[in-house]
N, C-alpha and C positions, 0 to 999 in steps of 0.2 A: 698259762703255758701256751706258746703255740707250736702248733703242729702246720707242715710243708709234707703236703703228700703227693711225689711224683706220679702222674698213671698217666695211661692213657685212656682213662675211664671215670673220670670224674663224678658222671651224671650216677654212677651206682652208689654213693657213698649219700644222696639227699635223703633219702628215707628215715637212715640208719640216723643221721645227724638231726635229724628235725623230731625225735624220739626222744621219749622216756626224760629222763633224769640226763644222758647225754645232750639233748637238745634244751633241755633247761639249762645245764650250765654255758652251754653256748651263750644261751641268752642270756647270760649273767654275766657273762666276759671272763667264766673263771681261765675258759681256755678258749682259742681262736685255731678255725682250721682252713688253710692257703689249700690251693691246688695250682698243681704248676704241670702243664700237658708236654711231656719230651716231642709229639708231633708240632709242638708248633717253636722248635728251633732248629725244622729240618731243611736243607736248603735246595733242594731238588722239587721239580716242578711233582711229584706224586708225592710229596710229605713223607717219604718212605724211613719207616726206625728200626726195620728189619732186614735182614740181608745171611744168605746161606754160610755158615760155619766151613772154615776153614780145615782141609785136612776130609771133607764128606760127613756127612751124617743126615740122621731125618728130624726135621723140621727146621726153623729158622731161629736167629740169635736177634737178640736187639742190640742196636752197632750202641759204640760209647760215645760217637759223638752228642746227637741231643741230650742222654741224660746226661751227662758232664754238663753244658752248655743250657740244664735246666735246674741244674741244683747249682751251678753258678750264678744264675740271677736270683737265687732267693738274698735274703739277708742273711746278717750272719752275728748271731748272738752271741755271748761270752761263754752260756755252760747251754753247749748243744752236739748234739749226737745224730749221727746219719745212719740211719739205720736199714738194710733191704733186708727186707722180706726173701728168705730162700730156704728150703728145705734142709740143708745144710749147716741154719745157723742153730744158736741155743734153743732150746725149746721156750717159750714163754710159762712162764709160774708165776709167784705171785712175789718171793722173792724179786725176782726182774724187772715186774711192774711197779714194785717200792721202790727200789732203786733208782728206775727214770723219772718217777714222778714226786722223788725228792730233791734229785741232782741235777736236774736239766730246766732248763726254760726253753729249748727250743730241739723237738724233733723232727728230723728229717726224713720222712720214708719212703723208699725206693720199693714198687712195685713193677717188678717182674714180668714178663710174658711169654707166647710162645715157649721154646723150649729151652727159654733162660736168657741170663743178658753175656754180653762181651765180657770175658775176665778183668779187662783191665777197669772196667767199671768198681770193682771193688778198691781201689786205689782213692777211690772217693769217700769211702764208707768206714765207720769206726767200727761198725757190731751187724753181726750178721742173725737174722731172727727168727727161726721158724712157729708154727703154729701145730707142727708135730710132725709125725714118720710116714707123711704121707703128700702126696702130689695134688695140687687143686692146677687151677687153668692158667689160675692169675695169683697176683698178691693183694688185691683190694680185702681178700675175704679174711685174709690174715693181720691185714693193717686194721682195718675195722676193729678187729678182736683185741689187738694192740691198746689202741685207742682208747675203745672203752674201757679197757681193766684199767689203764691210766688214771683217764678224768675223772673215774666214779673217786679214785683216790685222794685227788686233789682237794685243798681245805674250801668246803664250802658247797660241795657238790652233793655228799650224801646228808641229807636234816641232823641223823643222830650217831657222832661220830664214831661212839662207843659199838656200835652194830658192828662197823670193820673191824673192831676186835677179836670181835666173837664170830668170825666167817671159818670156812672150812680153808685150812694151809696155815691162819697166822699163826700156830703153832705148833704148826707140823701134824695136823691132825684134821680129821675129815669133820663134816657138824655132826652138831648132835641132831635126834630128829625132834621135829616140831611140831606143834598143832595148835589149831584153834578152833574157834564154836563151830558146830554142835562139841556136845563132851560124847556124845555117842551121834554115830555117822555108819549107816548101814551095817549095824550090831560088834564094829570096833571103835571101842571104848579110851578114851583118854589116859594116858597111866595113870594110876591113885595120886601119885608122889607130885607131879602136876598141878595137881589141886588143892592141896596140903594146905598153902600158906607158907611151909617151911624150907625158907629159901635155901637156909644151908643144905635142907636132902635133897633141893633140885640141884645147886650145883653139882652136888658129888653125882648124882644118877647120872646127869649130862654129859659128867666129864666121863666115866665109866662107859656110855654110851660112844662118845667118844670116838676111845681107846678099844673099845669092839669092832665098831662101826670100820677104822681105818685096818683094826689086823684083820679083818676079812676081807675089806672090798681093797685094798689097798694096800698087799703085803710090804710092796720097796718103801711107800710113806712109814708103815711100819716099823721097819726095822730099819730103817733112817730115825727115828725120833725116838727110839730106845737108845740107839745108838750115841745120839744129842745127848738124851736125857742120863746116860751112863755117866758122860764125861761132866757133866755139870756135876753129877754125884762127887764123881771123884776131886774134883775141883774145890766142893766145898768140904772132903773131910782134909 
């Protein structure tokens, strides 16, 4: 897959990418990441991508000429999506991150600044995406997050693919909790059921755990997956 990620901040994203299992599969080629800078398609002698909001307010907009003019020069692949980063759009889950990192080969992310871009900038964009109900500075911090919940997805990224199955959402449910050596760690103890041998009592404790785990910490996950789980009922009688 590759990714086109518009900033004007490039240099924040080396750490992150040169990391973990993300920076392996770079190196693997499973996925490729462009950076295309909006200041350098500006044509004014101060490189200038911002300019005062029409109508008064505080702070500055980023005009739509450079980003137009920098998500113009990328390439342009057959199943690809433009995506900005904005507090406004979907929230990311894990649904959303299956979904682009089945259907696309080529994402395009618009990060944001100051206190927002030009409206007609969205004229560019297919999905708008937030990282939740709150305000950061910029969009790099959100595109990153993007990112990685993507490529970890991608075939060939994670060793044991069966692990993304059993993750906290792919079922509408939060994890189970987990452990390993010591079996006793500062006078808390392993559950027995753990140690058993007996794989079918650890599935059912697991999945039990579960189904506690999300209707406590996680009422809306909750009563979304009974909900699910209703209609499936109904479905099969």
């Amino acid at each position: 897959m590759r990714f086109d990620i518009v900033t004007l901040f490039p240099d924040c994203f080396t750490s992150v990418l040169g990391s973990g299992l993300i920076g392996k599969a770079l190196a693997k080629q499973i996925a490729s990441v462009h950076f295309v800078n909006p200041r350098d398609f500006t044509t004014d002698k101060h490189r200038k991508v911002d300019d005062e909001p029409y109508g008064g307010g505080v702070g500055m907009l980023m005009k739509p000429g450079p980003i137009f003019s920098a998500v113009e020069s990328l390439p342009v692949m057959s199943r690809r999506e433009v995506i900005m980063m904005s507090p406004q759009g979907q929230t990311i889950n894990q649904p959303l991150l299956k979904e682009l990192a089945s259907n696309y080969d080529q994402l395009v992310i618009i990060c944001g600044h100051y206190e927002g871009v030009d409206e007609r900038v969205l004229d560019l964009v297919t999905r708008e995406v937030s990282l939740g109900d709150f305000i950061l500075t910029g969009g790099e911090i959100p595109s990153m997050a993007l990112m990685n919940g993507v490529v970890r997805l991608l075939p060939g990224t994670v060793g044991k693919t069966e692990s993304l199955k059993l993750e906290s959402f792919e079922e509408g449910l939060l994890d189970y909790p987990q452990y390993t050596r010591p079996a006793v760690f500062r006078d808390r103890k392993v559950p027995d059921v753990l140690l058993s041998g007996n794989h079918a009592a650890i599935a059912q404790w697991r999945y039990e755990q579960q189904v506690a785990r999300t209707r406590k910490r996680r009422p809306d996950l909750y009563k979304a997956w009974e909900e699910e789980r209703g209609r499936g009922d109904g479905e099969m009688g």
